[in-house]
N, C-alpha and C positions, 0 to 999 in steps of 0.2 A: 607445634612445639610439644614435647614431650613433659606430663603432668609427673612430677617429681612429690606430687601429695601421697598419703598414704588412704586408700580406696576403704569404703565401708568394708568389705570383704576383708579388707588386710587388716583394717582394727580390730576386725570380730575376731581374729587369729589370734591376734595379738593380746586380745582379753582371753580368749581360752588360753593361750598358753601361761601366758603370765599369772593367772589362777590356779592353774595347773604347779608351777613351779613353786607359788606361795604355797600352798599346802604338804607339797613333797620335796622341795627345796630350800630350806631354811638357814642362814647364815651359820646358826651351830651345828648341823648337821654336814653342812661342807667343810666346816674346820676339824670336825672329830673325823671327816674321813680321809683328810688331808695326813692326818696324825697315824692313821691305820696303814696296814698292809693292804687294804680293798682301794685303791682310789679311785675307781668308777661305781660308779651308781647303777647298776645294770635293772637294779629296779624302776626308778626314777625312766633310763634311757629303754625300759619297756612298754610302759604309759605314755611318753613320747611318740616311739616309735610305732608300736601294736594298736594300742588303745587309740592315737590320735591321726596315725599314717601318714605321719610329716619327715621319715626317713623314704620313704618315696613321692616327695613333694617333685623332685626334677624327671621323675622317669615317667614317662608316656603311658595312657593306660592300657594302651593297648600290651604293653608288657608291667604289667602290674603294680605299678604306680597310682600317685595323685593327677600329673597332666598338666603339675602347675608351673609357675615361674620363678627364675632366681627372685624378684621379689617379695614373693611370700615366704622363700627360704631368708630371704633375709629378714625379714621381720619377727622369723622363728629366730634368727643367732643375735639378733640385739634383745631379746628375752632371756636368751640363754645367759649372754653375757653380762644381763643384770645382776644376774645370777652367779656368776660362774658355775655354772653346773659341771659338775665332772662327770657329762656324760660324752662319748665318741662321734657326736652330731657331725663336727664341722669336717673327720676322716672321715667317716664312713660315707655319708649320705648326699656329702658336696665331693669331698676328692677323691674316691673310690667312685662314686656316682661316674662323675662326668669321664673319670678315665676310661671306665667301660661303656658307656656311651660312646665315646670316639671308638673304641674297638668293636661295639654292637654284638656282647656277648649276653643274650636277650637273657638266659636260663639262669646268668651270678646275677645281672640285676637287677632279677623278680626275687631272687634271696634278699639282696641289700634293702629293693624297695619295702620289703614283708617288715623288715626289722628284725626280723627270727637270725638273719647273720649278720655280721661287724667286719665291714672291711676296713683295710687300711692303704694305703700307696706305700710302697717300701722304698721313698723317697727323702730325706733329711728335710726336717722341717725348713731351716735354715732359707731351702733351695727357692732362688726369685724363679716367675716364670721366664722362661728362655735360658736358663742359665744352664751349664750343665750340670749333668747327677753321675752318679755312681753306678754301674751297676755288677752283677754277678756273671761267675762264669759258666757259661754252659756246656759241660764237658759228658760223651755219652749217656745225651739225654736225661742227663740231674744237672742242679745245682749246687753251685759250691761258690761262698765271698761271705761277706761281712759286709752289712749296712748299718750305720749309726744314725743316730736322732731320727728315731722313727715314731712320730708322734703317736701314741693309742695302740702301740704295737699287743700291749698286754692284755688289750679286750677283744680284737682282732678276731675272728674268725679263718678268715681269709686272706692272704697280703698279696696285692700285687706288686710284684719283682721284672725290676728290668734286668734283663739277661745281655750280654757282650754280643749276641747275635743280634740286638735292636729289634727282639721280641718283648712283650711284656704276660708273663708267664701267673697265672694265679695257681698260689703254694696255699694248702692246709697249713692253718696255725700248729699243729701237733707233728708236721714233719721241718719244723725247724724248732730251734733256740732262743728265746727270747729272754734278756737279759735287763733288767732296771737300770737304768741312767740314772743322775742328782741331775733332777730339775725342778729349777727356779719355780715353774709354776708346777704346784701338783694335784692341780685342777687338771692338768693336761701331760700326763707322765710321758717323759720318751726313754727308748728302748736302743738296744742292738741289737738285732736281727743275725741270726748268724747260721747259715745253710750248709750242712754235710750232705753229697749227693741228696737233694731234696726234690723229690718228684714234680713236674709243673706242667700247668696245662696251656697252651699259646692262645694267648686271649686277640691277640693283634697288634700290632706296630707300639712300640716304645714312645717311641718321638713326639708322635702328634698327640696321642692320648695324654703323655708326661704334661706336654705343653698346656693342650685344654686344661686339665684339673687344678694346675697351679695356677693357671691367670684365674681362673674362676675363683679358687682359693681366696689369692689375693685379693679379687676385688670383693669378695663375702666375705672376709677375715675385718673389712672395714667396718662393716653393720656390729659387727660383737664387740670392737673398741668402740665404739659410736654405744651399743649398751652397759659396758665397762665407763667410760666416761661420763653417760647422764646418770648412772647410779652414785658416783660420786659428787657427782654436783648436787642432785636433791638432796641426800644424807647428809651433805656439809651444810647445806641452806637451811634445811631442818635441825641440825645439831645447833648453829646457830644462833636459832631462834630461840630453843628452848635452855641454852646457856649461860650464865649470870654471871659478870663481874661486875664491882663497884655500883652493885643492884641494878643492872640496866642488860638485856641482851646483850651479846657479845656480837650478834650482827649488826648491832649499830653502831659500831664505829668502821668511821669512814675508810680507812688505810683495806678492813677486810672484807668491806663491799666493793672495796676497785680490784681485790686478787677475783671475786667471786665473780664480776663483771666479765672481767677478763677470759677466764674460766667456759662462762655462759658464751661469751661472743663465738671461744673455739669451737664447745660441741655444738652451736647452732651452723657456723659451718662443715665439722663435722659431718653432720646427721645430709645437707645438699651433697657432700661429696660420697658420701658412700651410698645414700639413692642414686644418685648418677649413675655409681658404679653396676647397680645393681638393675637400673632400668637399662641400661648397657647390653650388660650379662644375657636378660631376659630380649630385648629385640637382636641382640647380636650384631649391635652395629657404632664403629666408633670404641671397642669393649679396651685394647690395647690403654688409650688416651686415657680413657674413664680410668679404667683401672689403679693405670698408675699416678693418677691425679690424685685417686683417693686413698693409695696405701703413703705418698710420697706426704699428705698431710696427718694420716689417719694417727701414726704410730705418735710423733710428738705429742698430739692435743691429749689422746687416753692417755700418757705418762703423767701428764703437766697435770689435769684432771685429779689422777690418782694420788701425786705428790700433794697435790694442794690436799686434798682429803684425809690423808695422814698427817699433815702439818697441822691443819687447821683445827682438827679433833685432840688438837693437845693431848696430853698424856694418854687419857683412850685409847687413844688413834695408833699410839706406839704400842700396844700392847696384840699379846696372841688373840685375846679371850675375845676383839671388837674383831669385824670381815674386813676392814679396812687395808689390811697387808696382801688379805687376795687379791684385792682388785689392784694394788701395785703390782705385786707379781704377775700376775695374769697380763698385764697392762704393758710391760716390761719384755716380757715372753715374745706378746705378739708385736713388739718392735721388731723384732724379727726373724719373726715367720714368716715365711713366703717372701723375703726379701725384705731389705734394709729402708727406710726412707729414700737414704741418699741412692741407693740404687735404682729406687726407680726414679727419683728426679733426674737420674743417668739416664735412663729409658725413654723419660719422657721429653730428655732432650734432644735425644737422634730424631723421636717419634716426630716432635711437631718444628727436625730441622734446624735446633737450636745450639750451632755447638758452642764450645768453651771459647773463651777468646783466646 
């Protein structure tokens, strides 16, 4: 039976990074960048990446990576997402990773794994795994279309673009357009993409690589709601306590320890369902199921989390100046990303046979 604990190795991770982001990621510092025209952290995401070489956690060492497993990535994006760090982690290093992985284009990703470049998938974030996408057209050897909700499109180095001939082509960020979107979360900006004859190199097959990066997506996209979610639940339990109405804690009345219960009961299954997914991911067996097991509960409980931590922080809680609105937003966003709840309950019920009545 498969140990769903978290290994000495993966705490030790877990304490460097999360020290890592206490120091260089502070709740004011992600609201004033929020506020700015910079909204990635490219310093922050180089201390990550360079200094700690957890943007080639998934890539084999033998092409210059870490050699690790979706597990230790996931224990990196529930850190992240305690955070909301506006750094390019979850495009570059998971869904840019693993699409060139399936294409085996060793040379982009000993760049991705270095940190030194920021890829992106030029895929709408929106898009569930299996579903279809977009792509450009490929007319004498350039590109030319319009792609929209391109998450991280603006830190990007490199984007891979699927192209109408069912290749997936990686474009230089400086021979295309990259346009700002209004988005809800701005921890994680999305873009338009926009390609006039744009030179591209054929990395390999659209299809299968599209596929890999998004299931993987989705079932790591669980871990960072699963760290979006316990960030609210301690902060609310801590606000709590230190509290006062009618001179007594405000966690001791009963009505707001059965919402916090409640609360507690989600992200504790939370946190099983997206180990699942991620011990899944890393043995490669059973990943479909997993996956969508964990994004069909993930997206609800980090909302319901985040909501309750806004409400319960009374006035605070309503304002810019507390983080509390990021971790809705953020919370919010990745409902859906990489697909809907009810979509994948959709998936999960062809998957194990279950149809509608």
């Amino acid at each position: 039976m498969t140990d769903l604990l978290y290994s000495e190795e993966e705490e030790a991770l877990r304490a460097a990074v999360r020290g890592l982001l206490t120091d260089h990621c502070p709740p004011a510092d992600v609201i004033a960048r929020t506020e700015s025209d910079v909204p990635h952290d490219l310093d922050l995401w180089k201390l990550l990446a360079d200094s700690m070489g957890l943007a080639g956690l998934l890539v084999p060492e033998a092409q210059g990576g870490q050699g690790a497993t979706h597990r230790e990535v996931a224990v990196v994006l529930e850190e992240l997402g305690r955070a909301v760090a506006p750094v390019p982690y979850l495009t570059s290093a998971v869904v840019a990773t693993e699409a060139l992985l399936a294409c085996g284009d060793e040379e982009l990703l000993g760049r991705l794994a270095s940190g030194r470049t920021i890829g992106a998938l030029a895929v709408g974030l929106h898009t569930a795994p299996g579903a279809a996408f977009a792509a450009v057209r490929l007319e004498n050897g350039t590109l030319h279309g319009e792609l929209t909700g391109i998450a991280d499109a603006g830190a990007a180095d490199v984007l891979l673009v699927p192209a109408d001939d069912g290749g997936l082509y990686a474009v230089s960020a400086d021979a295309v357009t990259v346009t700002p979107q209004t988005s809800l979360d701005q921890t994680r900006p999305l873009a338009t993409v926009t390609l006039d004859s744009a030179p591209g190199r054929r990395t390999g097959d659209a299809g299968p690589a599209v596929r890999r990066a998004l299931r993987a997506a989705a079932g790591l996209l669980a871990s960072e709601q699963l760290g979006v979610a316990d960030w609210a639940l301690t902060e609310t339990v801590r606000y709590l306590k230190e509290r006062k109405q009618f001179n007594r804690p405000v966690g001791g009345f009963q009505a707001l320890k059965h919402r916090l219960a409640q609360v507690w009961l989600e992200v504790v299954n939370l946190r099983a369902a997206a180990r699942a997914a991620a011990d899944a991911l890393a043995r490669g067996q059973d990943t479909d199921v997993s996956v969508a097991v964990a994004q069909a509960y993930a997206a609800p409980a980090a909302v319901h989390a985040a909501e309750e931590a806004v409400q319960l922080h009374g006035g605070i809680g309503m304002t810019w100046e507390h983080p509390a609105h990021l971790y809705l937003k953020r919370a919010k966003a990745d409902s859906i990303a990489y697909g809907t709840a009810g979509a994948h309950r959709s998936a999960l019920a062809e998957l194990v046979d279950l149809g509608a009545p």
